[in-house]
C-alpha positions in Angstrom: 0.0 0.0 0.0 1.0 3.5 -1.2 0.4 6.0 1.8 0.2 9.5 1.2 3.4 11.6 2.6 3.3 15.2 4.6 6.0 16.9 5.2 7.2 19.3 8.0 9.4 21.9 6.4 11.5 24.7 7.8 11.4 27.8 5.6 13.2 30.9 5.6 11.2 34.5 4.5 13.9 36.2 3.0 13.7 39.8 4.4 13.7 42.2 1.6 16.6 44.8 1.4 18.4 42.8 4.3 20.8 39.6 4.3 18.5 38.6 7.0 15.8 35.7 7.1 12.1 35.2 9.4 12.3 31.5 9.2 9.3 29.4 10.4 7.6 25.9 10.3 5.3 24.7 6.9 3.0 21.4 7.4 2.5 20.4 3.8 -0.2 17.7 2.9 0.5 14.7 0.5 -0.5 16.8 -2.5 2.3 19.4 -1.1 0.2 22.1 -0.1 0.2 24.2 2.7 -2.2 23.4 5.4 0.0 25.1 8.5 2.1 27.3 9.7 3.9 28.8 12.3 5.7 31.6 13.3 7.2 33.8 16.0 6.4 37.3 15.2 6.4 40.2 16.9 2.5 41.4 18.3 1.3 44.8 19.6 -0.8 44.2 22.8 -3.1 47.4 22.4 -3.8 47.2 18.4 -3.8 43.2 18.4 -2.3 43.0 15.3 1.5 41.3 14.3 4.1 43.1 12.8 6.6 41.8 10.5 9.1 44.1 12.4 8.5 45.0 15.8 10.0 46.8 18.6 10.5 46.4 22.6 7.3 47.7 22.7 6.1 44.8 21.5 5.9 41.3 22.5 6.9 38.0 20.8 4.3 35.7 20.0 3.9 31.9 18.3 1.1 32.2 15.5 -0.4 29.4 13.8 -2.1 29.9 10.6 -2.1 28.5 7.5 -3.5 31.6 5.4 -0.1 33.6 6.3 0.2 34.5 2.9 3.1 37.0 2.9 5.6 34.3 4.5 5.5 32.0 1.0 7.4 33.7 -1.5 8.6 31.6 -4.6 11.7 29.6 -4.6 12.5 30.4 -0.3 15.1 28.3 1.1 13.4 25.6 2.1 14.2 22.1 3.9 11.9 19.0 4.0 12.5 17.9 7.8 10.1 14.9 8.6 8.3 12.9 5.5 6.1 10.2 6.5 2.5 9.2 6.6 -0.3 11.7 7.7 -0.7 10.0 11.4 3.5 10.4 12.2 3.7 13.5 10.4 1.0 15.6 12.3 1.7 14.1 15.6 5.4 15.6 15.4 3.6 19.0 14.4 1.3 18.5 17.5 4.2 18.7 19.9 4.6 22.1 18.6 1.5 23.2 18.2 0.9 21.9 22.2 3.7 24.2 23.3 2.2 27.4 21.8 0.2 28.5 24.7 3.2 28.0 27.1 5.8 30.2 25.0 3.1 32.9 24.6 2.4 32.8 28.5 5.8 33.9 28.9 5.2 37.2 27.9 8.4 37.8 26.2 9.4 41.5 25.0 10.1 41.4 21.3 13.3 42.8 21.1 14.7 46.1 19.4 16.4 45.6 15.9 19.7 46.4 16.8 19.0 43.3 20.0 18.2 40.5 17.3 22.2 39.2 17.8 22.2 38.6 21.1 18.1 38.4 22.3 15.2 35.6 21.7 13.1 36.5 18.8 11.4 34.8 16.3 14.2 32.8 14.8 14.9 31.4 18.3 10.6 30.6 18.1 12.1 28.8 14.9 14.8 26.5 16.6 12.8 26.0 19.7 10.2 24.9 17.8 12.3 22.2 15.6 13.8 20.8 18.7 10.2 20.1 20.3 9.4 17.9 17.0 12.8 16.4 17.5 14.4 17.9 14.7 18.2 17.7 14.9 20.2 21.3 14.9 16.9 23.2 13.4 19.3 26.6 13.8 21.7 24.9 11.0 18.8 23.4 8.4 19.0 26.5 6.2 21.7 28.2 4.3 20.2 31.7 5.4 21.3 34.6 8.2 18.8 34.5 10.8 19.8 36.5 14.0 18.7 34.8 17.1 18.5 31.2 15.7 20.8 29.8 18.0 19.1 30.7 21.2 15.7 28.6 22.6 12.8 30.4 23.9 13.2 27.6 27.2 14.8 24.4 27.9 12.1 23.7 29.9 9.3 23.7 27.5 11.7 22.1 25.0 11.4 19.3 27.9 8.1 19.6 28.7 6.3 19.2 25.0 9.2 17.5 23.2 8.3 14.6 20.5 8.2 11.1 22.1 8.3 8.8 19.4 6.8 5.2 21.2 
């Protein structure tokens, strides 16, 4: 029997005018579209909206959605991650969506542009992310420059929601 394969992929939104990427997580069903996403991003607590850059002012955020349509741009670095059948594929993804609510709970300022080096924003979202779905070294899947992808949002939410394949 022929089953039907879904991909988790990491892809990276290539910040215009900048040698900078936004990467982020794609679940793609077996006809290879997109039927997730998500993404760190940086959210404005009085207007409720996200910004695609954002400030201390603002706070970083995990978003899942699968209508994000300015994230997709033609030919983004991209990296199939875990391929398998629809039942192995979205419980990976699970593990990640299950840790949403704690990362937003902490309440993390978004940091200033000039922070992105040295601060968790939503490139470190990215790699914490991977880990939970037991992806190995998610900071080092794509060949892009993506400040911040080397730090996790928590070790202990890593710990807490991380992937246990039975």
């Amino acid at each position: 029997m022929n089953r039907q394969q879904w991909d988790i992929q990491a892809r990276a939104f290539l910040i215009p005018y900048t040698p900078f990427s936004h990467n982020f997580w794609v679940l793609t069903n077996s006809a290879h579209r997109v039927t997730d996403q998500i993404h760190g991003l940086a959210f404005h607590i009085e207007t409720k909206t996200t910004k695609a850059i954002g400030s201390s002012a603002d706070r970083l955020q995990v978003f899942r959605d699968a209508g994000i349509p300015w994230s997709l741009q033609p030919n983004q670095p991209t990296k199939s991650c875990i391929i398998g059948d629809e039942e192995e594929v979205k419980e990976r993804w699970q593990a990640a969506v299950n840790a949403i609510p704690a990362i937003n709970a902490l309440q993390l300022r978004y940091p200033n542009l000039w922070e992105h080096f040295h601060k968790k924003n939503c490139n470190s979202v990215f790699n914490t992310l991977g880990q939970i779905m037991g992806i190995d070294a998610p900071s080092l899947l794509l060949p892009t420059w993506a400040p911040g992808i080397h730090l996790i949002i928590s070790q202990d939410i890593i710990n807490q929601y991380c992937y246990k394949q039975w």
